[in-house]
C-alpha positions, 0 to 999 in steps of 0.5 A: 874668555876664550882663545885659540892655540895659535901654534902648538905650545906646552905649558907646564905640563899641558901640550896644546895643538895649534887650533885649540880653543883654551878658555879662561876664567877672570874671577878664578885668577883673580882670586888666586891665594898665591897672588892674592892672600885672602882673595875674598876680602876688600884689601885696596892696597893690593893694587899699589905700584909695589903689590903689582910689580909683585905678580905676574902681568896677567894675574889681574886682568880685568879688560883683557891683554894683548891684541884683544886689550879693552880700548876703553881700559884708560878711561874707564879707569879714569872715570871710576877714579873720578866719580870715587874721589867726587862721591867720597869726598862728601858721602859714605856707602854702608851696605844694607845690614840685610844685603847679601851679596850674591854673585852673577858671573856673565861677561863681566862680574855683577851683583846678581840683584844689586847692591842696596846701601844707605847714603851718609853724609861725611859733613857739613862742608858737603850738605848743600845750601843751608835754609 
């Protein structure tokens, strides 16, 4: 992400004119040990109420901030949550034993080819009509 030096401003000890261009990278501050132990692990409680008023407001940023914020922010965090519950409660995902993960940092964060998991029935409660 980029954007421009409105004014002339120092940060730390960097001094920035008026006009810069600064630029950014999500998948850096996002994984800073400093805000997040272990950066690399899967740890969902580090977004609880008490681990976010722990950090700065832009250590996780994933629809940008400020004037620029996604309009899309609330649903689409609406939806993920949603379509998580409604599969969870029925199915586990295990990842391919083969898969390797690799990363393709464009735009937005992606699998670079994919993710491949197996579909596992949680329980009967979910398995559909009975023949």
């Amino acid at each position: 992400m980029g954007r421009e030096v409105l004014q002339d401003v120092s940060i730390g000890p960097y001094r920035l004119r008026k006009g810069t261009m600064v630029f950014f990278s999500q998948y850096i501050v996002q994984r800073d040990p400093k805000w997040f132990p272990e950066p690399e692990r899967f740890r969902p409680e580090r977004f609880t109420a008490e681990a976010k008023a722990g950090r700065p407001r832009f250590s996780y940023f994933p629809f940008g901030g400020g004037g620029r914020q996604c309009i899309g922010e609330s649903f689409a965090w609406m939806e993920a949550i949603l379509a998580l519950a409604t599969i969870a409660q029925c199915w586990r995902l295990e990842v391919a034993p083969s898969q390797k993960i690799e990363l393709q940092p464009k735009i937005t964060l992606r699998p670079k080819n994919g993710i491949r998991v197996k579909v596992v029935p949680r329980g009967d409660h979910c398995a559909g009509p009975k023949e």
